[in-house]
C-alpha positions in Angstrom: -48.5 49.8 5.0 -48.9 51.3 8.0 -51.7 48.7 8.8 -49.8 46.1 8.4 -46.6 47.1 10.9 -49.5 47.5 13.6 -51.3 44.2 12.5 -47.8 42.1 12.7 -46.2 44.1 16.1 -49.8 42.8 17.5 -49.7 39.4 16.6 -46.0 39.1 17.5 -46.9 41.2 20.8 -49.6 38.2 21.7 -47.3 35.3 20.0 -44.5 36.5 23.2 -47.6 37.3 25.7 -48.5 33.3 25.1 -45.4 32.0 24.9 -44.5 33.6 28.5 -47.9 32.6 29.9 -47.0 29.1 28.3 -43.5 28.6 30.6 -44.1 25.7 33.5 -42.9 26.1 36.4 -40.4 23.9 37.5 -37.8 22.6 40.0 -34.5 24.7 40.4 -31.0 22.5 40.7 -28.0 24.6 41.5 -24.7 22.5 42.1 -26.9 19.6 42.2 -28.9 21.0 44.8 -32.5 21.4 45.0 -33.5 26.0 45.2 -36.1 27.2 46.9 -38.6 27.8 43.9 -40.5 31.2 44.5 -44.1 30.2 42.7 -44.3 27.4 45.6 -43.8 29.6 48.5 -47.5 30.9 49.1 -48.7 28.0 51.7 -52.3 28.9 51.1 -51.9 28.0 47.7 -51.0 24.3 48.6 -53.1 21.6 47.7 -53.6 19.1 50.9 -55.0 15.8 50.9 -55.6 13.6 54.2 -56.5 10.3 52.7 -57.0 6.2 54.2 -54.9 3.9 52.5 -55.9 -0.1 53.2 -52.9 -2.2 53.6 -52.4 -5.7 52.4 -51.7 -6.7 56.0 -53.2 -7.3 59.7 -51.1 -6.1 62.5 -53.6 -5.7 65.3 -55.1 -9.5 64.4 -59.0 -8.2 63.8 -59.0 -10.2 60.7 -59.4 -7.0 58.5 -56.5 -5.4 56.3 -54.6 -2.3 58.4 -55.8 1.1 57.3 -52.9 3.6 57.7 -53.4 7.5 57.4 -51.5 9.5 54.5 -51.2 13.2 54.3 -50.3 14.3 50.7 -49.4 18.2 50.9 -48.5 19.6 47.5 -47.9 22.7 44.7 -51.3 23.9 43.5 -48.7 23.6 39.9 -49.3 20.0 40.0 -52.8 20.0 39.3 -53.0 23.0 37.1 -50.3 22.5 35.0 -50.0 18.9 35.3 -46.4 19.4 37.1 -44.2 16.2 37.9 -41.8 16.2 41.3 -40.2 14.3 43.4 -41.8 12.5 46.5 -40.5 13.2 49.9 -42.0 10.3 51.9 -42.1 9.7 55.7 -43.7 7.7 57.8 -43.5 7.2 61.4 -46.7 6.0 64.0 -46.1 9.2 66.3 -47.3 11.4 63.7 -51.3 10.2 65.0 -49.8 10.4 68.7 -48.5 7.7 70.9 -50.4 5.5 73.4 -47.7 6.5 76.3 -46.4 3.3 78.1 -48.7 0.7 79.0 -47.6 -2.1 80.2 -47.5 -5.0 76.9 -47.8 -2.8 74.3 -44.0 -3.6 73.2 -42.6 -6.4 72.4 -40.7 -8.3 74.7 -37.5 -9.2 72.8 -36.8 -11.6 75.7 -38.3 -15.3 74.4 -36.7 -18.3 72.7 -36.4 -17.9 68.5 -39.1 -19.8 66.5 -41.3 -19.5 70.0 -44.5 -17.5 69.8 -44.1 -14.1 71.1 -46.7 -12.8 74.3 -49.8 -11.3 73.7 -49.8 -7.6 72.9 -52.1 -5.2 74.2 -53.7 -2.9 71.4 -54.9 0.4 73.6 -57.1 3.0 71.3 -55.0 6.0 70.0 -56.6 9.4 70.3 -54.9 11.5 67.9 -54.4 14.7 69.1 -53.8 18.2 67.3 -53.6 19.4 64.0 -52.4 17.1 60.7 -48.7 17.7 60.1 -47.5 19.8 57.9 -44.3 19.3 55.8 
């Protein structure tokens, strides 16, 4: 009989072990508000990603789709446990650095509608310092 307590308090000792080792972690909403979510604080446990995307468009006129850059930074949770979040999405050209203020790099709002606009200069971009970091 004795046997048997130990053989069931094992199994229902392992049954709770899994069933903790089984809970996801998740997003916290209090009051409709996102929490901060201890499992995702350790940065070095972020996954990162710096990846090329080709567009379906040609902005500088070379006759070749746009590449733009895209930096994907996220929980190590999403790959190992197949988590699902939210996006937080944000684009802006400064992130690769800015080629200053040459002159006819903007465009000059000043011409006639349905007109042509001027030529636009296109100077390289050298990107400087470290990817950004959400």
């Amino acid at each position: 009989m004795i046997k048997k307590h130990i053989a069931f308090f094992w199994i229902a000792s392992l049954i709770t072990s899994l069933s903790l080792a089984q809970e996801k972690v998740k997003p916290i909403f209090k009051d409709g508000e996102a929490q901060i979510v201890p499992e995702f604080e350790d940065a070095s446990k972020w996954i990162r990603h710096d990846l090329w995307v080709e567009t379906e468009f040609d902005t500088d006129g070379d006759g070749k789709p746009d590449r733009m850059h895209v930096d994907v930074t996220r929980p190590m949770q999403t790959e190992t446990e197949g988590l699902k979040l939210p996006v937080i999405y944000e684009s802006s050209p400064y992130y690769a650095g800015t080629a200053g203020f040459a002159e006819g790099i903007f465009w000059d709002v000043n011409h006639e509608l349905g007109e042509a606009p001027k030529e636009r200069v296109h100077p390289e971009v050298v990107r400087r310092g470290e990817r950004p970091i959400i």
